[in-house]
N, C-alpha and C positions, 0 to 999 in steps of 0.2 A: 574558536568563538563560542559565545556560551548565549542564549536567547532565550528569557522566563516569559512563560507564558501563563498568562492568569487566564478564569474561565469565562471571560465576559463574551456580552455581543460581539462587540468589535473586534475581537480576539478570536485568532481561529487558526486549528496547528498548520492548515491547508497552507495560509498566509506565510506562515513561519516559515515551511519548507522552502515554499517561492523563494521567499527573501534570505535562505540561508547560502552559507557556502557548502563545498564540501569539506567533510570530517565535523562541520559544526554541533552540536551539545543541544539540542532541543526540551527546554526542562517543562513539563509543565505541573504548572498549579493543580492544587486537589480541587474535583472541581466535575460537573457534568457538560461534556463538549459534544453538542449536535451536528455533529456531519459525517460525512462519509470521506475518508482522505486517500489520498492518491500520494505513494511514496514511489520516488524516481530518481532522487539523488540519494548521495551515502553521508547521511546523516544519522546522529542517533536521535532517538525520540524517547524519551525518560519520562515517564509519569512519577509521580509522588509514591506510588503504591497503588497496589490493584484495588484496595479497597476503598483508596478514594480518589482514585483518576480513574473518570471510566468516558469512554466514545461512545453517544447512544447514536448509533448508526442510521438507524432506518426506523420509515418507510421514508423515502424520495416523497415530496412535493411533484406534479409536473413542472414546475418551475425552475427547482430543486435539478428535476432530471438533466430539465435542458443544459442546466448551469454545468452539470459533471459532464456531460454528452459534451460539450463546448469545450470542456478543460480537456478532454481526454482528446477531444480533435486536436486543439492546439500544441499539447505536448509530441503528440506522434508526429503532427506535421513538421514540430521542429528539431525531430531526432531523439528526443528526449526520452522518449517511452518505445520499451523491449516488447518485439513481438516476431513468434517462432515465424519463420516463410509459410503462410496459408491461413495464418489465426485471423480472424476477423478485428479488424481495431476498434469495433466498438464496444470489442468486451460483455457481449448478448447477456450472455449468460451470468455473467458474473457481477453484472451492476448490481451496483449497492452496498458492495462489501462493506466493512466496517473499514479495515483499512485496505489499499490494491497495490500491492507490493510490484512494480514494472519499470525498473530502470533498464536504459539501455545499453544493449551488451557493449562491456568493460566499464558500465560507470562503478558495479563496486568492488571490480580488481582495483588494487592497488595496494602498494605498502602501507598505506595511512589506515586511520581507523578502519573496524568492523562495521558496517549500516546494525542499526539493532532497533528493536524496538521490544522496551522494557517498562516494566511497572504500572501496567493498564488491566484496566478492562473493558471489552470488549463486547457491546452489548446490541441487539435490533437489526440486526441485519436481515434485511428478506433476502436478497437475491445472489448475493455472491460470499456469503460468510461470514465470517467473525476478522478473519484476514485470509487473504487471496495471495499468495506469491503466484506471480508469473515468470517469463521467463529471466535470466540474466540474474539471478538475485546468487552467485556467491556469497559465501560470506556474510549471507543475512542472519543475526543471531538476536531472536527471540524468546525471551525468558519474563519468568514472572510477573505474567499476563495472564489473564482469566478470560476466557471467552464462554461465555453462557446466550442462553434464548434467540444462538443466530439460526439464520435458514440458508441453504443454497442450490444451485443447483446440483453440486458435487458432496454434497457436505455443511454442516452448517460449523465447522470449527474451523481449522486450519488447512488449506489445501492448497494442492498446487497446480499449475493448468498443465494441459499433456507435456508429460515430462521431454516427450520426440515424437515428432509426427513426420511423413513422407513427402517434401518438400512438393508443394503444385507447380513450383516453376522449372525444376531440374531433376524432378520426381528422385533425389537421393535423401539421403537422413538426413534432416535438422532436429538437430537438439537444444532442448530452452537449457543447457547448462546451469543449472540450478544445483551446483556440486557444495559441501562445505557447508548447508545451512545448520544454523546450530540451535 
């Protein structure tokens, strides 16, 4: 399935993803898009070109805040969203990204398409980057994207959250399997 997305109010790629399937075509319009997104399925997200699809990310609203603080509750409480054993779900550190790469482990194995996220830019992020991969992101491929004037806490371009930390409940190694990203 294929879903054009133009840059108006009512349009918003956060929308798009909800409402997509997987493997779906996310195209959008050139255009300046104010939000911060949360990617969690394996879908691709295709801007027009980087120099005229761009995400101006941040600063959060309090309002703004609560509305991602809400979204990021509801995804994890419904499986949706990948987090190593011990990371905090609220993502502290890293709100704000431009985009927050956290599907949940195996949503992007599979034979079907690559998740990608292509032909943007990536602009205003205070707190968690230009884009954020966390854990589970196989197969995530990123290309001819621009990310300028982000901030984070790790970095203001492209990062990734601890790649393997020491699990707090069985004290052995978990790993955000984050193998494959291209």
């Amino acid at each position: 399935n294929v879903a054009n997305l133009p840059p108006r109010a009512n349009c918003s790629i956060q929308a798009a993803i909800d409402a997509a399937n997987r493997d779906d075509l996310i195209l959008l319009d050139p255009g300046i898009y104010k939000e911060n997104v949360i990617l969690y399925k394996r879908v691709r997200l295709q801007g027009a070109g980087a120099k005229s699809t761009v995400i101006q990310a941040g600063p959060l609203t309090p309002e703004e805040q609560v509305a991602w603080d809400a979204k990021v509750a509801a995804l994890e409480a419904a499986g949706l969203l990948g987090l190593v054993d011990g990371e905090r779900a609220d993502f502290y550190l890293e709100r704000g990204a431009g985009i927050m790469v956290a599907p949940a482990e195996g949503e992007f194995l599979s034979s079907g398409t690559r998740p990608r996220i292509d032909g943007l830019t990536i602009t205003g992020a205070l707190k968690g980057g230009g884009i954020f991969v966390n854990a589970f992101a196989r197969r995530l491929q990123i290309s001819n994207t621009r990310l300028y004037a982000n901030q984070g806490s790790f970095g203001g371009g492209k990062i990734g959250s601890t790649p393997s930390r020491e699990s707090v409940s069985t004290a052995a190694f978990a790993a955000s399997l984050n193998r494959a990203l291209l």
